[in-house]
GULUMFI-450126 format. One line per field, with one value per residue (C-alpha): residue number from 1; residue in one letter; x, y, z. Coordinates in Angstrom, 1 decimal. Example, Ala and Ser with C-alpha at 12.3 -4.5 7.8 and 13.67 -1.06 7.14 Angstrom:
2
migu <- 1;2
selum <- A;S
px <- 12.3;13.7
py <- -4.5;-1.1
pz <- 7.8;7.1
This chain:
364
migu <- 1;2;3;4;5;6;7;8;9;10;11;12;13;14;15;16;17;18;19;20;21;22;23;24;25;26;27;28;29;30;31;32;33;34;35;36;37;38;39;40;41;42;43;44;45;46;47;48;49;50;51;52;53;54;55;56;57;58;59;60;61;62;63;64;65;66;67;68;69;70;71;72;73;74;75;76;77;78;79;80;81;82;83;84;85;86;87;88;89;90;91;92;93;94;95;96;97;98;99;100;101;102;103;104;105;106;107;108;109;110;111;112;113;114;115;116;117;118;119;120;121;122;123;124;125;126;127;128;129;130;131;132;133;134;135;136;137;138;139;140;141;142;143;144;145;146;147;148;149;150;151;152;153;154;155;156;157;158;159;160;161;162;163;164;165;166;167;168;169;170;171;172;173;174;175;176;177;178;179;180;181;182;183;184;185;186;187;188;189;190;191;192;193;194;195;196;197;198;199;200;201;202;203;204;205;206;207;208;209;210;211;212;213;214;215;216;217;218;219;220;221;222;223;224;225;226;227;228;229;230;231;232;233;234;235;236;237;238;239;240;241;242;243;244;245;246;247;248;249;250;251;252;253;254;255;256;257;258;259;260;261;262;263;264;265;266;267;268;269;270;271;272;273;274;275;276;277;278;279;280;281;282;283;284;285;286;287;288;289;290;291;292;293;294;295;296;297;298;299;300;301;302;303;304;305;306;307;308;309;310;311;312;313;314;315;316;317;318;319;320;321;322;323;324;325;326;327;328;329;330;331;332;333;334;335;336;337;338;339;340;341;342;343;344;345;346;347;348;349;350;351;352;353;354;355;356;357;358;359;360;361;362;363;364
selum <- X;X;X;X;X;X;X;X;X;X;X;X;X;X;X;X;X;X;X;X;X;X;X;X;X;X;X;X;X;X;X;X;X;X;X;X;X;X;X;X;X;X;X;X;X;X;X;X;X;X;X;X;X;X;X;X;X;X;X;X;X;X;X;X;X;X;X;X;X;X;X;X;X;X;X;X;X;X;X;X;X;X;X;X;X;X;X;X;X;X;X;X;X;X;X;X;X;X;X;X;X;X;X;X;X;X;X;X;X;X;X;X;X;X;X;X;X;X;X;X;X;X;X;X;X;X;X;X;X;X;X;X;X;X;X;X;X;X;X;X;X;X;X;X;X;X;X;X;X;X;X;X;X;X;X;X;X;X;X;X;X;X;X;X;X;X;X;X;X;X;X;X;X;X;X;X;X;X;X;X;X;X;X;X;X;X;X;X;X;X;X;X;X;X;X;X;X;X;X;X;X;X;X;X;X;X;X;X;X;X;X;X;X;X;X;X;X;X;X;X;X;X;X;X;X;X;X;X;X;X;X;X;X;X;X;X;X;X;X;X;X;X;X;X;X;X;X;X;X;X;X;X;X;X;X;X;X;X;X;X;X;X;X;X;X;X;X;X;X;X;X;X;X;X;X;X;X;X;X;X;X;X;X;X;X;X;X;X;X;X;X;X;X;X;X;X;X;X;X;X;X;X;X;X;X;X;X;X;X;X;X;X;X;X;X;X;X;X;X;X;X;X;X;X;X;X;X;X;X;X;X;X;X;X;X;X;X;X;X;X;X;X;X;X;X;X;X;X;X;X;X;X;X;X;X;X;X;X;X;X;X;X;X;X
px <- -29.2;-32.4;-33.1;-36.6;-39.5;-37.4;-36.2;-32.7;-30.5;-29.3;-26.6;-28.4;-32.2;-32.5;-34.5;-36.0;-38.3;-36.0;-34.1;-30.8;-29.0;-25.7;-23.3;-20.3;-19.9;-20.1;-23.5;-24.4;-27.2;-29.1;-28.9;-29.8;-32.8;-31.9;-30.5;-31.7;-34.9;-35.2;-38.5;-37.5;-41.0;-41.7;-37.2;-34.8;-31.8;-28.7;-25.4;-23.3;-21.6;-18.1;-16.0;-13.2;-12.3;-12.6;-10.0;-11.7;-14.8;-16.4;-13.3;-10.5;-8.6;-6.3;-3.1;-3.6;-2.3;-4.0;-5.3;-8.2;-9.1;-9.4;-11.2;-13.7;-14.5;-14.6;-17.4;-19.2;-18.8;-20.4;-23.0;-23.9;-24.3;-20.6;-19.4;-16.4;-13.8;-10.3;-9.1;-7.6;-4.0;-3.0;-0.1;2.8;6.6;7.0;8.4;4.7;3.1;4.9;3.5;0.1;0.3;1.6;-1.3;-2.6;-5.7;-5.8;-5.3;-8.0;-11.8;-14.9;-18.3;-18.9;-16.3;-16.5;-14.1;-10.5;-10.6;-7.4;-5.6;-6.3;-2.4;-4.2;-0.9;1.9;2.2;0.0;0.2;0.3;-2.4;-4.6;-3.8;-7.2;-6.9;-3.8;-0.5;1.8;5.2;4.9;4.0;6.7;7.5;6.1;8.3;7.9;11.0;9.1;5.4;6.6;8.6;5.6;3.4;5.8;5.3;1.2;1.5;0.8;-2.7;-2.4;-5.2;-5.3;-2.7;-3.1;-0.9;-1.1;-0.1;1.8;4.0;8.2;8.0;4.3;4.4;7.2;5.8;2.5;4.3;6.6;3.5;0.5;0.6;0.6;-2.0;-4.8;-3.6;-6.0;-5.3;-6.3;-5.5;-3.8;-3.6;-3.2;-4.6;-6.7;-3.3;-1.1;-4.3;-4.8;-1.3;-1.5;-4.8;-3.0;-0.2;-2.6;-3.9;-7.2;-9.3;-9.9;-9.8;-12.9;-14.4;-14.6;-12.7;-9.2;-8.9;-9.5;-12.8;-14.6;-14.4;-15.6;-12.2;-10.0;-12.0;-8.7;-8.9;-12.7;-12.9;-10.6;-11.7;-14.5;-13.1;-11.4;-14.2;-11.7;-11.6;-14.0;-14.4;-15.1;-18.2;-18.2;-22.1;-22.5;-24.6;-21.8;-19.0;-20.9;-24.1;-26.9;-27.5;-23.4;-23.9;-27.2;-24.9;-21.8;-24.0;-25.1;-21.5;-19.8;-22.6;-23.6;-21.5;-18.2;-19.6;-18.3;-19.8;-17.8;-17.0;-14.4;-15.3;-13.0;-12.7;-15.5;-18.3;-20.9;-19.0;-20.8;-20.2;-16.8;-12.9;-11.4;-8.1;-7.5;-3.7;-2.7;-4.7;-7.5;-11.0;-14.1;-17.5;-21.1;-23.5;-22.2;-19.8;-16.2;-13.4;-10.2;-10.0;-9.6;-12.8;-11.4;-13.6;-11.8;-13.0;-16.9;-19.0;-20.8;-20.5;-20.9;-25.0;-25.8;-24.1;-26.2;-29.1;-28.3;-28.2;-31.4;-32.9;-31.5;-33.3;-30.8;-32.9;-32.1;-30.5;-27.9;-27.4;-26.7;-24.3;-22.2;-21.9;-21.1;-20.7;-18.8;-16.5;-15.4;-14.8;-13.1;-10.3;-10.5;-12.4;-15.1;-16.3;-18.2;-20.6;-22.6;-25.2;-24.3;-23.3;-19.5;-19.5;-19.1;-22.3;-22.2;-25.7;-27.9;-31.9;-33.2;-36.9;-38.8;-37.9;-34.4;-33.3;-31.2;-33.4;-30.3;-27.0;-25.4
py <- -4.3;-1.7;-0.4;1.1;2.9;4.1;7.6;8.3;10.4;13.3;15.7;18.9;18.0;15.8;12.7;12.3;9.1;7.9;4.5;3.3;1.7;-0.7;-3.0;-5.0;-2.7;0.6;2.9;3.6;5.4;2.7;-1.0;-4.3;-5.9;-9.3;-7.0;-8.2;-5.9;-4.7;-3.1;0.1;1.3;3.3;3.2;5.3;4.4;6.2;5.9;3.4;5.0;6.1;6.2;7.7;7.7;4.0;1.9;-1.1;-3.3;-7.1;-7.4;-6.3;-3.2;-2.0;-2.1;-5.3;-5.9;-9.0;-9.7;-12.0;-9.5;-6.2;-8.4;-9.5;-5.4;-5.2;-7.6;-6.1;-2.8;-4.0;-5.3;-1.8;-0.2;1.2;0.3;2.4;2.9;4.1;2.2;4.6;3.7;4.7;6.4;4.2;4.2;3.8;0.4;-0.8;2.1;0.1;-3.5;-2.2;-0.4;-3.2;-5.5;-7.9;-7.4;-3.4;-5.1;-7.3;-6.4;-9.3;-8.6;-9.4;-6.5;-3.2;-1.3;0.0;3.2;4.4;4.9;7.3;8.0;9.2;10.1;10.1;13.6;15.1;17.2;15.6;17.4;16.6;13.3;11.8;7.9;8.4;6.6;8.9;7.0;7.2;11.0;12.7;15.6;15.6;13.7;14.7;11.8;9.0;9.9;9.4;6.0;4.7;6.3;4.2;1.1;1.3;1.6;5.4;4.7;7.1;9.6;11.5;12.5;14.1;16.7;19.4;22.1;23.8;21.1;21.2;20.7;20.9;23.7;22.7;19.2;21.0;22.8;19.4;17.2;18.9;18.1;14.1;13.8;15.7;17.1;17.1;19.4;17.5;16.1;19.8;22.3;25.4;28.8;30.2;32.0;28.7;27.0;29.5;29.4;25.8;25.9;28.5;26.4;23.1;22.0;20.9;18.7;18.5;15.7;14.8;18.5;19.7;16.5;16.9;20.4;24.0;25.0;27.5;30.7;34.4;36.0;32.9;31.0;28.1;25.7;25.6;29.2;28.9;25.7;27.6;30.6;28.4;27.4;24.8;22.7;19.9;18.7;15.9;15.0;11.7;11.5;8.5;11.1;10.5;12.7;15.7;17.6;17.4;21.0;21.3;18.9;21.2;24.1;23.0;22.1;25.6;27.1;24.7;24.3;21.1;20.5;20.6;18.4;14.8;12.4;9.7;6.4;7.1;3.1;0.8;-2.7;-3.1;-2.1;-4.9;-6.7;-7.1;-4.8;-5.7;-4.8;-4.1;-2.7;0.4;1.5;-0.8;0.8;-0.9;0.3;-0.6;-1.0;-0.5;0.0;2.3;4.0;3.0;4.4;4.5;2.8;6.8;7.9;9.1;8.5;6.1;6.5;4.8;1.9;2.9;2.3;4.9;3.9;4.0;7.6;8.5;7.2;9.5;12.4;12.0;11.5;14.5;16.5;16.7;16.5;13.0;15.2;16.8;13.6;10.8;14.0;14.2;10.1;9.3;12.1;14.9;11.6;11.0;14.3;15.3;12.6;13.2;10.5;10.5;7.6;6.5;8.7;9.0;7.9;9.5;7.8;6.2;5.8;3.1;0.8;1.0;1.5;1.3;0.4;1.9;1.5;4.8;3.3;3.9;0.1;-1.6;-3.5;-4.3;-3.4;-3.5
pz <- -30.9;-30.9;-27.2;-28.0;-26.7;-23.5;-22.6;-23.7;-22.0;-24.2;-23.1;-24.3;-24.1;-21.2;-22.0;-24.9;-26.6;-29.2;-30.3;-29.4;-31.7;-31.3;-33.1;-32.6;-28.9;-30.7;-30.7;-34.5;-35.9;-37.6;-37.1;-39.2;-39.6;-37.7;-34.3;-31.0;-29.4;-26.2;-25.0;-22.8;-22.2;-19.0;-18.5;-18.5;-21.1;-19.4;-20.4;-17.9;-14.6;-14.9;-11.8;-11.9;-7.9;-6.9;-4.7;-4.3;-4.0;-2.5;-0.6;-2.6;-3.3;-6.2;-4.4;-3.7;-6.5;-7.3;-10.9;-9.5;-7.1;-9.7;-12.3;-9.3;-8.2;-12.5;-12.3;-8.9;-11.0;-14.0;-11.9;-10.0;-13.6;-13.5;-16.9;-16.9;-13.9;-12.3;-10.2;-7.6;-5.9;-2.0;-1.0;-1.2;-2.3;-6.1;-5.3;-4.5;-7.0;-9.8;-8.5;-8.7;-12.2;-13.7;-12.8;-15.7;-15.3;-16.6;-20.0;-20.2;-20.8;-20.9;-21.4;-17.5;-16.8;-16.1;-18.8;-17.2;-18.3;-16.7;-13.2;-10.3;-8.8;-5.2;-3.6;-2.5;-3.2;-0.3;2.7;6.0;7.8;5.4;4.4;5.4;5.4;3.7;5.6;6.3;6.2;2.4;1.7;-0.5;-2.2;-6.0;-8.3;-11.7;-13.2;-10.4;-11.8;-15.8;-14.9;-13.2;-15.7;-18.7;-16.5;-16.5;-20.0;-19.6;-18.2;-15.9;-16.1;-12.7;-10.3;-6.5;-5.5;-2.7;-4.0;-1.2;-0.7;-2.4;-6.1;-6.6;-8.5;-10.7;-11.5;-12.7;-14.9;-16.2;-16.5;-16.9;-21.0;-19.4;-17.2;-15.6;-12.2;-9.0;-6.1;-3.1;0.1;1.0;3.2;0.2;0.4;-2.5;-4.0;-4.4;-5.5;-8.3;-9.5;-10.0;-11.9;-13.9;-14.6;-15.9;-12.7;-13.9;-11.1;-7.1;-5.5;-3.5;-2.9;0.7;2.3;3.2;2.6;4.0;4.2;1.6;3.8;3.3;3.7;2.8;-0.3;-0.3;-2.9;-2.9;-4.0;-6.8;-8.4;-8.7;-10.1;-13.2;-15.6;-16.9;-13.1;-12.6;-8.8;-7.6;-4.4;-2.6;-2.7;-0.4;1.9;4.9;3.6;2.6;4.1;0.7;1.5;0.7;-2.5;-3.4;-3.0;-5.1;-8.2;-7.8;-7.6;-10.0;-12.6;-13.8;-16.0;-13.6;-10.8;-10.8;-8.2;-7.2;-4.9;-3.2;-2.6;-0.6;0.0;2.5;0.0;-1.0;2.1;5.4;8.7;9.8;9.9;6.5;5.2;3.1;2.3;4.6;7.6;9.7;8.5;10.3;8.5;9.9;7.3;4.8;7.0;7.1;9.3;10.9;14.6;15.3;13.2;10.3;7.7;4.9;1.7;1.5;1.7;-0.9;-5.2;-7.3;-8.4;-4.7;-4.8;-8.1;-6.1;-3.0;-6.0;-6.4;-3.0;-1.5;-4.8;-7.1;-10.4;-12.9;-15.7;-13.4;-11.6;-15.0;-15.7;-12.5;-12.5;-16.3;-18.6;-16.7;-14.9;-18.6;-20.0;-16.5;-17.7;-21.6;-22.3;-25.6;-25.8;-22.6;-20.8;-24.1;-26.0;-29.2;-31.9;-31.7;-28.5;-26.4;-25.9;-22.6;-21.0;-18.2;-18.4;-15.2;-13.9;-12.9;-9.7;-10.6;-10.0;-12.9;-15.3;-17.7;-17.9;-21.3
């Protein structure tokens, strides 16, 4: 395939006019005479979304776990432009962890499908003052020997983990597991001092930014303060434009750089679903619009997928360069991942053919 005369996202010039090139799924650097042609002109070529924060879409959620229902929010994801994804567990007891990391459906892939990239283990190791939409009943201490069975179960897809790091055995399960999977501090009540130590010890993400967790203060910075203090951390925004303020989003690109700012989802079952009463981690959740909460108000995770966040991105000024970074390339590098969130050469052919209206012309 030859995607021509579009502009091509490139992670160190921005967009340039160049040729994509692809074969057999993989972008190369020439291609064959016979390849298919696709007329970009006046588009933006991107590479596909990647979100790496999702818990469910069109009705169903990951811990459902129903194969049906994760290869149907595969195929809504695909859809939205999101080529690449995580789908994001609740907290739970390992007994229902394991039923929803051993889903069939993580091995498959289809062209129709969004690609499994990995699993987001939201929980169970949180704080209970912060633990947001979270259900109580099943926050625990962190488990470093429960994390590695489930991990072995899932086929070690595993690629992020929420902890608060305040809570008994936090600490010491950073230090057992770091070298396994990346470790987000989230959902907690920790000052800037316990935060630090964790990052120090391998910590290396934050779990949704700002929500369900101290705020950034002049004489107590908390988590905030020292993710941004460790050039290593990558943080991530739920940019659905309910869950943060755009001057706050503005703000963090600012603080963060870039190149550390990871938009995501933070989508639930009630997105691309009609207003109405949904479930998330086996709470109630009420939809109207793009809002979802708790029968108490609690925001619960969002209505929104992650192209209607890269969308909000952009209409709250966030420039187009900045924005395909925070939802595809820093998402995959924030989880070790090479191979999508790129356009170069090797990578994944996973791309998005946006009009200068931003709407999806073809996903590929």
């Amino acid at each position: 395939m030859v995607i021509k005369n579009g502009l091509v996202f490139d992670e160190n010039k921005g967009f340039v006019k160049r040729d994509v090139f692809t074969a057999n799924g993989i972008i190369t650097e020439t291609a064959e005479d016979s390849a298919e042609v696709i007329d970009a002109s006046d588009c933006y070529v991107i590479p596909g979304l990647v979100d790496v924060h999702t818990h469910g879409a069109v009705g169903h959620d990951f811990c459902d776990a129903d194969p049906e229902g994760l290869k149907a929010t595969a195929k809504y994801e695909k859809s939205r432009g999101v080529t690449s994804f995580c789908p994001t567990s609740m907290t739970y007891d390992e007994g229902r962890l394991s039923k929803i990391f051993t889903n069939p459906a993580l091995k498959e892939q289809s062209p129709d499908m969004a690609r499994f990239i990995g699993i987001n283990m939201e929980g169970p190791y949180i704080c209970k003052e912060k633990k947001g939409a979270q259900n109580a009943d099943y926050i625990q201490p962190a488990d470093a020997d429960m994390f590695r069975r489930l991990n072995s179960l899932s086929g070690n897809r595993i690629k992020l983990v929420t902890l608060a790091p305040e809570t008994e055995g936090a600490l010491d399960f950073v230090d057992k597991v770091h070298d396994e999977v990346h470790i987000s501090l989230g959902h907690t009540s920790t000052d800037y001092r316990i935060a630090k130590e964790a990052f120090d010890r391998g910590a290396d993400h934050v779990t949704h930014l700002f929500n369900a967790m101290p705020p950034f203060l002049h004489r107590a910075p908390g988590l905030v303060g020292a993710a941004a203090d460790d050039e290593k951390v990558f943080v991530e925004m739920i940019c659905d434009g309910l869950h943060l303020d755009p001057a706050v989003i503005r703000s963090a690109i600012k603080l963060f750089g870039p190149d550390r700012a990871v938009a995501i989802s933070d989508s639930m079952e009630a997105c691309g679903m009609p207003d109405g009463e949904y479930e998330l981690g086996g709470q109630k959740v009420f939809k109207t619009g793009n809002k979802a909460t708790l029968s108490d108000g609690t925001l619960a995770g969002s209505a929104t997928d992650l192209m209607g966040c890269f969308r909000t991105l952009l209409s709250v000024g966030v420039d187009l360069v900045t924005a395909v970074r925070m939802a595809s390339t820093n998402p995959a590098r924030s989880i070790g991942e090479t191979r999508v969130g790129t356009l170069r050469p090797g990578a994944f052919s996973d791309i998005v053919i946006l009009d200068r209206n931003y709407d999806i012309v073809r996903v590929i």
